[in-house]
C-alpha positions in Angstrom: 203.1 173.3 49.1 204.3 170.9 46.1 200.9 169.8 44.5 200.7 166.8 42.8 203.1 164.8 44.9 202.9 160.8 45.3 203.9 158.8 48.3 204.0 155.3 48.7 203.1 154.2 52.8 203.7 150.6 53.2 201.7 149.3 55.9 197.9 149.1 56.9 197.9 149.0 60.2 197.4 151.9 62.5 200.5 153.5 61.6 199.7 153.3 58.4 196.8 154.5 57.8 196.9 157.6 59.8 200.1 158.5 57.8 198.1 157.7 54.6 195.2 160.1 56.1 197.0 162.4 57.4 199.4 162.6 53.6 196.2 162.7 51.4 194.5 165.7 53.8 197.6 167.6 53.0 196.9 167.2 49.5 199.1 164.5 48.0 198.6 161.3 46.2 199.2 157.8 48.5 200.0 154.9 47.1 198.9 152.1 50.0 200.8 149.0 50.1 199.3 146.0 52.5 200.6 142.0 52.5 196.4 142.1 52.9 192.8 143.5 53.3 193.9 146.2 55.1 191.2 145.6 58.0 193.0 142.5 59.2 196.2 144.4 59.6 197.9 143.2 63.1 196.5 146.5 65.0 193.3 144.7 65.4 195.0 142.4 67.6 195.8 145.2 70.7 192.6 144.5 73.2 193.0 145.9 76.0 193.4 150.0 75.4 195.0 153.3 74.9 196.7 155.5 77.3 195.6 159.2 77.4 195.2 161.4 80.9 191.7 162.3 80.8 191.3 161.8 84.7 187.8 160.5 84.0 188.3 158.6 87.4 188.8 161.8 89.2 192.5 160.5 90.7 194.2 163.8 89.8 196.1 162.1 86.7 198.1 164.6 85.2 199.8 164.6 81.7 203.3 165.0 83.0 202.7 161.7 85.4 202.3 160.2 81.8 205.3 161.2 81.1 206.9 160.3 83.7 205.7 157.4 83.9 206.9 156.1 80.5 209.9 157.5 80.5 210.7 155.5 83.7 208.6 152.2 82.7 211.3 152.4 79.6 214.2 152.8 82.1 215.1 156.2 80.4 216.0 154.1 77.2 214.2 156.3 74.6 214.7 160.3 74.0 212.2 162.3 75.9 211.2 165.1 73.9 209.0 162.8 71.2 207.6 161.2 75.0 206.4 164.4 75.6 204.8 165.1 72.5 203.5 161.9 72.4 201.6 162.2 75.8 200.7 165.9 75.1 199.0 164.8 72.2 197.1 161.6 73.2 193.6 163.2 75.0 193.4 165.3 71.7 193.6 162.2 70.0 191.5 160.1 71.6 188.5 162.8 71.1 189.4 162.6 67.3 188.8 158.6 67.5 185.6 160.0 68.9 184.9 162.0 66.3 185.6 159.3 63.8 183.0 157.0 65.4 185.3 155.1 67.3 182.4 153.2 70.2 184.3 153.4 73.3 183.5 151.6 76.7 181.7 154.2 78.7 180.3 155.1 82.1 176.6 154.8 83.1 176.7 158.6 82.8 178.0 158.6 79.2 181.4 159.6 80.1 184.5 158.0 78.7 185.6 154.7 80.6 189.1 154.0 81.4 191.3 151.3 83.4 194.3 150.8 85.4 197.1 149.3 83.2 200.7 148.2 84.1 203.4 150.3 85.4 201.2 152.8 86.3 198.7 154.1 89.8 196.2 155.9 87.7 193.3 154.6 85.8 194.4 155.7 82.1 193.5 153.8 79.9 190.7 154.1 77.4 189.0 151.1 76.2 186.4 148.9 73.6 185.3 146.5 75.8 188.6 144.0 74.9 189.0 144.8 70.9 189.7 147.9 71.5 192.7 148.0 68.3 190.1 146.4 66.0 187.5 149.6 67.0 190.5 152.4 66.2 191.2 150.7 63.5 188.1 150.5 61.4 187.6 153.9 62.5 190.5 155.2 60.6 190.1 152.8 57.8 186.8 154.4 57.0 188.0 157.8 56.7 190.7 156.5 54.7 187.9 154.7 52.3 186.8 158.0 51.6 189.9 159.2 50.2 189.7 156.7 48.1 186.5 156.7 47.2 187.8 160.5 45.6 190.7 159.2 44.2 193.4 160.5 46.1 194.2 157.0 48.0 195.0 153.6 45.6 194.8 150.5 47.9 197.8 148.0 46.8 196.1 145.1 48.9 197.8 141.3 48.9 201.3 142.9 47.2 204.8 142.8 49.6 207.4 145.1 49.5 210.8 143.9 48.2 212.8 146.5 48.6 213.6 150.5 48.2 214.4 152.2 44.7 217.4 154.7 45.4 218.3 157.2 42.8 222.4 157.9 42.1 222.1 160.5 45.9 221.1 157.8 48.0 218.0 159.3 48.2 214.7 156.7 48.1 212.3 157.4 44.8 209.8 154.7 45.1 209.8 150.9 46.1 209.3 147.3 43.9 207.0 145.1 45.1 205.6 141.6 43.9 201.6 141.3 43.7 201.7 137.7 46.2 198.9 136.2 43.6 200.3 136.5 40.2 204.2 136.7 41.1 204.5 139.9 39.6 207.1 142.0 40.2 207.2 145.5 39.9 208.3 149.4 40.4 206.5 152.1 42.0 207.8 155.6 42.0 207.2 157.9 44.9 208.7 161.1 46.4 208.7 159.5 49.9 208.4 156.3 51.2 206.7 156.1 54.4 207.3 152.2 56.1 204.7 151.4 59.2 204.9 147.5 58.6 204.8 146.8 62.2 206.6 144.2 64.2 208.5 140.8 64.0 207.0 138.6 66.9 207.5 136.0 63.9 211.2 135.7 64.6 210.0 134.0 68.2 207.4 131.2 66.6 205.4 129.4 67.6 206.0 131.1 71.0 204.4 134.8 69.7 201.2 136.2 70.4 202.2 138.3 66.7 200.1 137.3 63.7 202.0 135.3 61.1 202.4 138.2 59.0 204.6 140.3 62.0 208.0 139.2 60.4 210.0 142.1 60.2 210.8 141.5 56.5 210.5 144.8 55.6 212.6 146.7 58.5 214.9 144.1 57.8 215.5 145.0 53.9 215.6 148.2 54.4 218.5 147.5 57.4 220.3 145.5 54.3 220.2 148.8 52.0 221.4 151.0 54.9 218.8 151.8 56.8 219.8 152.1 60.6 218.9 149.8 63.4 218.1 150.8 67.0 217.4 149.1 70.4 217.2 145.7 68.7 217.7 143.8 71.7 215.0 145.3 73.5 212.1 142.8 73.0 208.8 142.6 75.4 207.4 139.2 75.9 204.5 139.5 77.7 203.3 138.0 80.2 200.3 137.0 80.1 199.9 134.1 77.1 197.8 131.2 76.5 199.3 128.6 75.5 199.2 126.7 72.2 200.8 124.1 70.2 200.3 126.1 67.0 201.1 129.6 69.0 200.5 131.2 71.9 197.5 133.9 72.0 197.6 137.6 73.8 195.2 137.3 77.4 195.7 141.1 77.6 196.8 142.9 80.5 193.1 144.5 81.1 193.1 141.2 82.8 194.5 142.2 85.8 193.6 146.0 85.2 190.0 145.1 85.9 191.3 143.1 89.0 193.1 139.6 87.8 195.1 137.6 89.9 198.4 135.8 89.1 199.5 132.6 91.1 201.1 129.4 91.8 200.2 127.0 94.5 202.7 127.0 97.1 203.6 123.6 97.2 204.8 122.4 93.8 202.9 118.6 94.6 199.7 120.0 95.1 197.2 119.1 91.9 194.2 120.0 92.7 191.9 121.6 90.8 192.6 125.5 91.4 189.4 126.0 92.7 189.6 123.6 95.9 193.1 125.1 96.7 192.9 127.3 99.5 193.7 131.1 99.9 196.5 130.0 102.4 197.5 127.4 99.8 197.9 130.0 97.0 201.8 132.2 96.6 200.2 135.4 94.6 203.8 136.5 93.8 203.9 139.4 92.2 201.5 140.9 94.7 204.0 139.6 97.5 207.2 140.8 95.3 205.7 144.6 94.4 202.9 145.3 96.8 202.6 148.5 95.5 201.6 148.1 91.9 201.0 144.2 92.6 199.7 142.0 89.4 199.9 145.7 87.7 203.4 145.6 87.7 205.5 146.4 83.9 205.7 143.7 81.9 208.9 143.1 81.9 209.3 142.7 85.5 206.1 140.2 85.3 207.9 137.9 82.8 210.7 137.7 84.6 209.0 137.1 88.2 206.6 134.5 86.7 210.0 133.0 84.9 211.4 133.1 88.5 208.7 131.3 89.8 208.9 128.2 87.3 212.0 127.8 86.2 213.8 129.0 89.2 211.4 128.0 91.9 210.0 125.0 90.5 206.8 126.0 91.3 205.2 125.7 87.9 201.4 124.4 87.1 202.0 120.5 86.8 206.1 121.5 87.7 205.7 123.4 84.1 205.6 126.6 82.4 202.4 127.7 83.6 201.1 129.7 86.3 197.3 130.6 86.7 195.7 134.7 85.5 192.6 134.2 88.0 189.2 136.1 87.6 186.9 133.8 89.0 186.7 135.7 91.8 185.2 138.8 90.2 181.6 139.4 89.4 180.9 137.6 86.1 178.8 140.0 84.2 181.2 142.7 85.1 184.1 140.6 83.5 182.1 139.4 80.5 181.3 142.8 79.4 185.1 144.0 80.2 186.9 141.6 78.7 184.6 139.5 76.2 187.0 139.1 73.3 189.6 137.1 75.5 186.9 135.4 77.6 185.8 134.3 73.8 189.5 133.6 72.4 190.1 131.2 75.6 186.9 129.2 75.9 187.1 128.4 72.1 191.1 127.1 72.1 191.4 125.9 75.3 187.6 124.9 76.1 187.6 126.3 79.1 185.4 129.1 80.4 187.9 131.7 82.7 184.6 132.8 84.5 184.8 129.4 86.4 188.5 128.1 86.2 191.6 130.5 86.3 193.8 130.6 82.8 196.9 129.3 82.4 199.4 131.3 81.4 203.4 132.5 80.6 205.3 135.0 78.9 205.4 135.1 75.2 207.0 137.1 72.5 205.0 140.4 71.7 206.3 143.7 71.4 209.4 145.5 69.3 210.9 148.2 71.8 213.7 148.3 69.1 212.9 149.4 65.3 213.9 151.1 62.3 216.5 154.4 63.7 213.9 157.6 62.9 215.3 161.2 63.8 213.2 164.4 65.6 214.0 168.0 65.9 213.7 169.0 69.1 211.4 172.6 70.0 213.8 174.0 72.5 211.2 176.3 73.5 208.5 173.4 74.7 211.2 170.6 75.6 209.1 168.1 72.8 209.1 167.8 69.1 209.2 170.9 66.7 206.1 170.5 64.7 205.6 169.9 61.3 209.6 169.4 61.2 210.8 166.8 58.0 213.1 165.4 60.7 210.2 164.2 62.9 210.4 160.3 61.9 212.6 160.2 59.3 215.1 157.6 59.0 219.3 157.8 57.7 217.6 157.3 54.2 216.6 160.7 52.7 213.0 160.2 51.7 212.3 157.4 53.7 210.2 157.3 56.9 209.0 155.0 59.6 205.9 154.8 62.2 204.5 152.5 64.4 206.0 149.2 65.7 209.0 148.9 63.3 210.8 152.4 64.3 212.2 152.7 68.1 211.1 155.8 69.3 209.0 155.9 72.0 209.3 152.9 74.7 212.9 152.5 75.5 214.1 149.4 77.1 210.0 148.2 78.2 206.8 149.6 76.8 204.3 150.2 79.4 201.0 148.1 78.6 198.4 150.6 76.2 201.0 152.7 75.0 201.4 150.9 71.6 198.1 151.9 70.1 198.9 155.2 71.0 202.3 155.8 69.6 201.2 153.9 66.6 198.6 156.5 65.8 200.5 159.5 67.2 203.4 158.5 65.0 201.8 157.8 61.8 200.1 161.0 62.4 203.7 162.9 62.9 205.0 160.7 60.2 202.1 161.9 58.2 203.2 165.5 58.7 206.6 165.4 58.0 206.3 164.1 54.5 204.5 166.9 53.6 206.8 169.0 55.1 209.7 167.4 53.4 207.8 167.3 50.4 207.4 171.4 50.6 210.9 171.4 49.9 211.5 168.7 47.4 213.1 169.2 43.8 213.0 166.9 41.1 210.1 164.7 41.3 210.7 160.5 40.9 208.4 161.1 37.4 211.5 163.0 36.3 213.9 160.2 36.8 215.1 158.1 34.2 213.4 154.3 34.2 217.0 153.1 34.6 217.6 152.7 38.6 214.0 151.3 38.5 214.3 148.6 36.2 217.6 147.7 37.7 215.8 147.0 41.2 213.3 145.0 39.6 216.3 142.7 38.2 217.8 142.4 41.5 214.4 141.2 42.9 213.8 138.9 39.9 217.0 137.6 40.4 216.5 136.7 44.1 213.0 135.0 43.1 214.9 132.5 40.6 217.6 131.8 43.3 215.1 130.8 45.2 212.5 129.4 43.4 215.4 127.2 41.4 217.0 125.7 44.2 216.8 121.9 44.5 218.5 121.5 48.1 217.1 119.3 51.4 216.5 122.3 53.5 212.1 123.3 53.7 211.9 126.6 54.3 209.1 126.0 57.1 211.0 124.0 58.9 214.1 126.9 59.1 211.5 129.3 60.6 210.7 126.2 63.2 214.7 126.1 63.9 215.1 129.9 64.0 212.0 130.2 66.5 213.2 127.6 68.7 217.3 129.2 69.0 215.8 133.0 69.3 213.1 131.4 72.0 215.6 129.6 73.8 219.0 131.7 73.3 218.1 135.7 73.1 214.5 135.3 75.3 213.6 136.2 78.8 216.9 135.4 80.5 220.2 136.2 78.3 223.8 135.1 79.2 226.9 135.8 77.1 227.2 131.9 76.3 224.5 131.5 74.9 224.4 134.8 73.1 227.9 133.6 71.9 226.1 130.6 70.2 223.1 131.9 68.8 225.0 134.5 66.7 226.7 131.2 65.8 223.9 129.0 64.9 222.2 132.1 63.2 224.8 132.6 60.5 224.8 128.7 60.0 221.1 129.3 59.5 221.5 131.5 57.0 224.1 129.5 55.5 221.6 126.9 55.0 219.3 128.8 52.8 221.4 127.9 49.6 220.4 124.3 50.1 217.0 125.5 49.9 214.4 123.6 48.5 210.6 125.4 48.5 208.6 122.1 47.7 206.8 124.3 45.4 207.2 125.2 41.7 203.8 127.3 41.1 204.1 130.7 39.3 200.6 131.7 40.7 200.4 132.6 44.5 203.6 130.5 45.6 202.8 131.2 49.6 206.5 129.2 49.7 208.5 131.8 48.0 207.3 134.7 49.7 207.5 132.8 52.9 210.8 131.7 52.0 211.9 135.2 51.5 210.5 136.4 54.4 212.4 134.0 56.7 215.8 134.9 55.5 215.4 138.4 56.0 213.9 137.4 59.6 217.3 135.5 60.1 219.3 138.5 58.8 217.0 140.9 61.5 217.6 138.3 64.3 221.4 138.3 63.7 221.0 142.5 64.8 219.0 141.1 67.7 221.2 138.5 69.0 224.6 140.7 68.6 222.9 143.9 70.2 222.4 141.7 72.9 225.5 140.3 73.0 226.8 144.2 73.0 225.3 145.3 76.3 226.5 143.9 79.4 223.7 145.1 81.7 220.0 144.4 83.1 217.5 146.8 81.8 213.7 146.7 80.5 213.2 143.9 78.6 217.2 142.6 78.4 217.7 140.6 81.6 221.6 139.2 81.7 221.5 137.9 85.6 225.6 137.9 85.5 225.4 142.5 85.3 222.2 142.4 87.8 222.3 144.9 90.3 219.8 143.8 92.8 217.8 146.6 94.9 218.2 145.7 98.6 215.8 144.0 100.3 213.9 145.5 102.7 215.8 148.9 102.3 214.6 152.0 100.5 215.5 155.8 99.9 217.3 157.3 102.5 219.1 154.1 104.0 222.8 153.7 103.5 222.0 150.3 101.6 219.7 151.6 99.3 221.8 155.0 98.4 224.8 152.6 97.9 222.8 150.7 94.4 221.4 153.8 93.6 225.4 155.1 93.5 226.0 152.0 91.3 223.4 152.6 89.5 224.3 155.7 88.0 227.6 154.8 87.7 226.4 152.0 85.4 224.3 154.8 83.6 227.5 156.2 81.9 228.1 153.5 80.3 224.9 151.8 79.5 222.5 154.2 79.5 222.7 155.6 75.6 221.1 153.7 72.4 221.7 150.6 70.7 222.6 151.1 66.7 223.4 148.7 64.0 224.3 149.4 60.4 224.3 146.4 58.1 227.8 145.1 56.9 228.0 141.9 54.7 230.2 139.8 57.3 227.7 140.7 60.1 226.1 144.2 61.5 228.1 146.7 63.4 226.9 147.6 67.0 227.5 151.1 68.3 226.0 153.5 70.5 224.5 156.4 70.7 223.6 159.4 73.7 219.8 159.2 75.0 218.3 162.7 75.1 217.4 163.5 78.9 216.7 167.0 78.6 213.1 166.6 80.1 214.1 164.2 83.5 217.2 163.0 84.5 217.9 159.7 85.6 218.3 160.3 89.1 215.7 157.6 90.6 215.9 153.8 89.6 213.1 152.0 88.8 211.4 150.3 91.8 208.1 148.8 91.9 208.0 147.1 95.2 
């Protein structure tokens, strides 16, 4: 091994850090980059769990029913040999969580407690009570702390990546980024660059459960100095919000794991209060739509029934967007000790206690399916990912990796509920390994380049800062975010259609145009939150433009990408073996040849280029649709 090395990992959320622990145990310098304290990185914002087959229930849960299961829950979207390492590896890594003090929920025997999540029959889940991502977090962060505290971690808290450093091969050598208090600007050299910056709800505000710091900036300048683009279309809105006027806030699906109830009353003029409408009075939809996995159902097929049920139906709360997520009906100390951190998060911004009066909810923006392209060898001998390979997460740039939220690997068109913290940790793990495997067979280090390339990257970013700090134009640069939320909400959301696709690619590159009018409404050289917002929002416009013309590029219905006009509808009332049934599933694969292969976009100046790519299915062919009824 190359001694001595330094890598820079951008990112300090769960991806993140296990790539920096995982880098510094193999005996190389990291360099951590974080837009803040690392401990209030988004990961702290997953509540309800993370999936690992441990069978602590005793239903005969096996691993390759995990695998199964989110292979299928992705509608075969996303190449199955890093699925199969990924659920291989998640019971060893849950007991290394252990290990790291992580204070899971537990039985009264002591055992490990886990609950039923969507898309799947088995209890699977392993929990913290509902702050389960804040728990895995700090438990990592503390064993990175340690490497610090020897010197072979430097925490680069409250600076932002700007961009990549390439030298004259393509090849990335470091990164420049600006310290967000004193405007600085500057270059850091590194042998890899590992991104794990997590996801860009932001493009959807208000209407995100993301944190205002899940913008996508960073995916997106890498995308504008070639990085490629995957699945971008693919985006889970979840759907169980709270509303907001500010935002809307994750009620997580261990809501209805523990036994949650999702309805409308059945006649649109009733307003009572929920709790004098009768059972008889009440349409519980998704248990009357998919009896077998009931309010348990994928998330995507949630949204899209509770969207059904209000827009198309009329059957809204009040004749709105809002349906009720009921747990009054189970015992209160069971749910208070369940779910506490969303009992807590709904009392204090709605001032309403869910113990006694059902939440109100609807889908919101959430989750990335789509990410930064990252490759993986395959191990031809075990069907999942050859170990300790440099291929294993890397993206088209030599030298540059991604993890967590902001690549595409693991969740295809849908991610099942409880799989995020998992590939988030498994991958910044594997990401982790791979640059120290690329690293065993680097050359010329980035100290022996010449300070030319980097000093030319910092001009290019200082020269972007003036553009933007000079303008005196009429356009705020809040108010763009506002406009780009409300056209990505409204145009490229739950329910898509070509027309509307059409004009949101439209009104995006207007939107962009508008930035040279640009006017921050702030002039400070000392923590300007403007300009780094103002930043931030272009490249959110430039990553929504990938987003909007993937969608455009696939004329079909699957996961999270709904186009009602290329629907095809599984019979009603008719299942495997009737002529009906084999009839759509014929169609169905038939659509599969065309549709049924990854979304890619390379950046291009007039606009990205879409093409496509073949899925792996070398571990289970798509031979059965999804069907959830």
């Amino acid at each position: 091994m190359s001694a001595g090395r330094t890598v820079i990992v951008v990112g300090g959320g769960l991806g993140g850090l296990w790539a920096t622990l995982t880098i510094a145990e193999a005996g190389h310098r990291v360099l951590l980059f974080s837009l803040f304290e690392v401990m209030r990185s988004h990961s702290v914002c997953a509540q309800g769990g993370i999936n690992a087959v441990l069978d602590a229930k005793g239903q005969h849960d096996s691993v390759e029913q995990h695998i199964v299961d989110t292979i299928k829950g992705g509608s075969y979207l996303a190449n199955q040999p890093p699925i199969k390492s990924l659920c291989e590896g998640a019971p060893g890594l849950i007991r290394t969580f252990e290990r790291l003090g992580v204070t899971f929920s537990r039985t009264p025997e002591g055992l490990l407690d886990q609950r039923l999540f969507g898309g799947v029959k088995k209890k699977r889940t392993c929990f913290a009570g509902a702050s389960t991502g804040q728990q895995l977090l700090y438990g990592v962060d503390q064993q990175v702390r340690r490497l610090q505290a020897d010197g072979r971690v430097e925490k680069h808290e409250w600076w932002e990546f700007l961009s990549l450093v390439k030298d004259a091969d393509g090849t990335c050598r470091g990164i420049v980024a600006m310290d967000l208090r004193s405007q600085e600007l500057q270059a850091f050299r590194a042998d890899a660059v590992v991104l794990a910056t997590g996801g860009l709800g932001q493009i959807y505000a208000p209407k995100t459960t993301c944190s205002t710091n899940s913008t996508g900036a960073a995916a997106s300048r890498v995308f504008q100095q070639g990085a490629r683009f995957a699945n971008a279309e693919f985006f889970q809105f979840h759907p169980t919000a709270m509303l907001g006027e500010d935002k809307t806030r994750l009620m997580s699906e261990a809501a209805r794991g523990e036994g949650g109830r999702v309805w409308v009353p059945r006649d649109p003029a009733d307003h009572r209060e929920p709790g004098r409408i009768p059972e008889s009075a009440r349409f519980y939809f998704l248990e009357d739509w998919y009896p077998a996995y009931g309010n348990t159902v994928p998330r995507d097929i949630a949204s899209r029934a509770i969207w059904k049920v209000t827009r198309e139906f009329g059957l809204g709360i009040g004749g709105g967007d809002r349906v009720y997520l009921d747990l009054t009906h189970l015992d209160s100390a069971f749910v208070s000790t369940r779910l506490g951190a969303i009992l807590s998060i709904y009392r204090k911004f709605a001032g309403v206690d869910p113990l006694d009066t059902p939440m109100e909810i609807f889908p919101a923006a959430h989750y990335a399916m789509g990410g930064l392209w990252v490759d993986f060898e395959r191990d031809e001998r075990s069907g999942g990912v050859k170990q300790d390979s440099p291929r294993n997460h890397a993206t088209n740039i030599a030298g540059l990796y991604a993890c967590g939220e902001c690549d595409y690997a693991y969740h295809g068109a849908n991610r099942l509920g409880a799989n995020s913290l998992l590939s988030a940790s498994y991958s910044g793990r594997v990401a982790g390994e791979s640059v120290a495997a690329y690293l065993q067979g680097l050359g010329a280090g980035s100290q022996d380049l010449p300070a030319e390339p980097f000093d030319r990257e910092v001009r290019r970013q200082a020269q972007i800062n003036a553009r933007f700090a000079g303008a005196h134009g009429d356009q705020n640069p809040y108010r763009l975010h506002d406009a780009l939320g409300a056209l990505m909400t409204a145009k490229v959301g739950v329910v898509r259609d070509n027309g509307s696709l059409d004009a949101a690619i439209a009104e995006l590159a207007e939107l962009e145009q508008r930035f040279e009018r640009l006017d921050l409404g702030e002039r400070s050289g000392w923590a300007n939150q403007s300009l780094a917002h103002a930043r931030q929002v272009f490249d959110m416009v430039k990553l929504a433009q990938v987003m909007a013309a993937s969608a455009r590029a696939r004329d079909e219905c699957r996961g999270a990408h709904y186009k009602p006009a290329f629907d095809l509808q599984i019979p009603e009332g008719k299942y495997a073996g009737d002529p009906e049934y084999e009839a759509y599933r014929a169609r169905w694969k038939a659509a599969n040849t065309r549709w049924l292969k990854t979304t890619t976009a390379e950046y291009a100046t007039d606009g990205p280029r879409i093409g496509f790519e073949d899925v792996d299915l070398s571990l289970l062919a798509p031979e059965e649709p999804r069907d959830y009824r």
